[in-house]
C-alpha positions in Angstrom: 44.7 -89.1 55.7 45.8 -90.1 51.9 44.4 -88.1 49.2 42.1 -89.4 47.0 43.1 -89.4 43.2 40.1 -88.9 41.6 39.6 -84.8 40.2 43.0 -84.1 40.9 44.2 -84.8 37.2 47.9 -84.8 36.8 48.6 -84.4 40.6 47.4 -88.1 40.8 50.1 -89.3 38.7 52.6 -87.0 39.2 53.7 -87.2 43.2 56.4 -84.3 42.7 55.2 -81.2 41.7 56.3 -79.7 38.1 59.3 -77.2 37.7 57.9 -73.9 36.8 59.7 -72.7 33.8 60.5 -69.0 33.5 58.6 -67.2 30.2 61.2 -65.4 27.9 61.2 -61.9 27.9 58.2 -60.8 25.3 60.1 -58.7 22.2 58.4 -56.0 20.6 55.4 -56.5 18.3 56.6 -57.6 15.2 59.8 -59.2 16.2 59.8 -63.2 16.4 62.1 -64.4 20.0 63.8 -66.8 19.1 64.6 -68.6 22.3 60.3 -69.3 22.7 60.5 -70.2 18.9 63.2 -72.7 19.3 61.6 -74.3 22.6 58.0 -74.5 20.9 60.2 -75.9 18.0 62.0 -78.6 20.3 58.8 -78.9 21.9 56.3 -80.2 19.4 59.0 -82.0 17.8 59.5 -84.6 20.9 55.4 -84.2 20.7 53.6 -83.4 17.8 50.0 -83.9 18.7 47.5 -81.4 19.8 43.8 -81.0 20.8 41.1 -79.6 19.1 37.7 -79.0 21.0 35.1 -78.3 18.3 32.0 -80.4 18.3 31.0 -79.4 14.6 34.4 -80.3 13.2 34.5 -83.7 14.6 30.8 -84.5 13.6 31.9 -83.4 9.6 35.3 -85.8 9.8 33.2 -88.6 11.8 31.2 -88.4 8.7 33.2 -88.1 6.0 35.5 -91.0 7.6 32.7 -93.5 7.8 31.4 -92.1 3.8 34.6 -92.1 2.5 36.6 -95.1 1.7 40.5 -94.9 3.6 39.5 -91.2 4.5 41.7 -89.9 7.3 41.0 -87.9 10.1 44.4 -87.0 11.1 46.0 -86.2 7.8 42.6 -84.2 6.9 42.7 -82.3 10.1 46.6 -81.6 9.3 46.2 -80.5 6.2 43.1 -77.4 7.0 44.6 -76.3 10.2 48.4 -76.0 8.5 46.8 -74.4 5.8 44.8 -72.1 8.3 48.1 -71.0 10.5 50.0 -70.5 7.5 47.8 -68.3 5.9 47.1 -66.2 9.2 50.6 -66.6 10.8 52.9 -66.5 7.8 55.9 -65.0 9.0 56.1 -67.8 12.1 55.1 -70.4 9.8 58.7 -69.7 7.8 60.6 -69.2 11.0 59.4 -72.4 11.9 60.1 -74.0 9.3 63.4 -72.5 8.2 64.6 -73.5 11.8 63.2 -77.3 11.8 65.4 -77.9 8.8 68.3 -77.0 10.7 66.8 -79.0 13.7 66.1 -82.3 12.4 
């Protein structure tokens, strides 16, 4: 009997299933590893887009993108949650970008 696709999610598209990819050692507290830092950097430059779930944040930019003339949700969205990681994260935030110079 043939599976049915529905509530299986990406086993209905994907017929094989997905390599499991060994975790890096963790390095001690304090200490960035570079080989996750360069595969999240690799990463989120072949795809850059991520998902936010928070009601209340997409109610205030639904608003302000229908009160305000050529506002953007994306680049607004960008803008506070670089802000936010950079502020709380600081010393990955210069990793990261130190090394995507070098990358791109």
């Amino acid at each position: 009997m043939k599976k049915k696709a529905l509530g299986r999610g990406l086993e209905a598209l994907i017929s094989e299933p997905l390599p499991i990819e060994e975790k890096p050692k963790e390095k001690s507290k304090g200490e960035l590893n570079e080989e996750v830092l360069m595969l999240s950097i690799h990463e989120a430059l072949k795809n850059p887009r991520i998902t936010l779930w928070s009601p209340e944040a997409a109610a205030v930019l639904r608003y302000l993108r229908k009160t305000i003339p050529e506002f953007s949700i994306s680049n607004e969205a960008s803008k506070l949650l670089e802000k936010a990681i950079k502020e709380k994260y600081p010393e990955v935030w210069s990793s990261v970008e130190k090394q995507m110079k070098k990358v791109e």
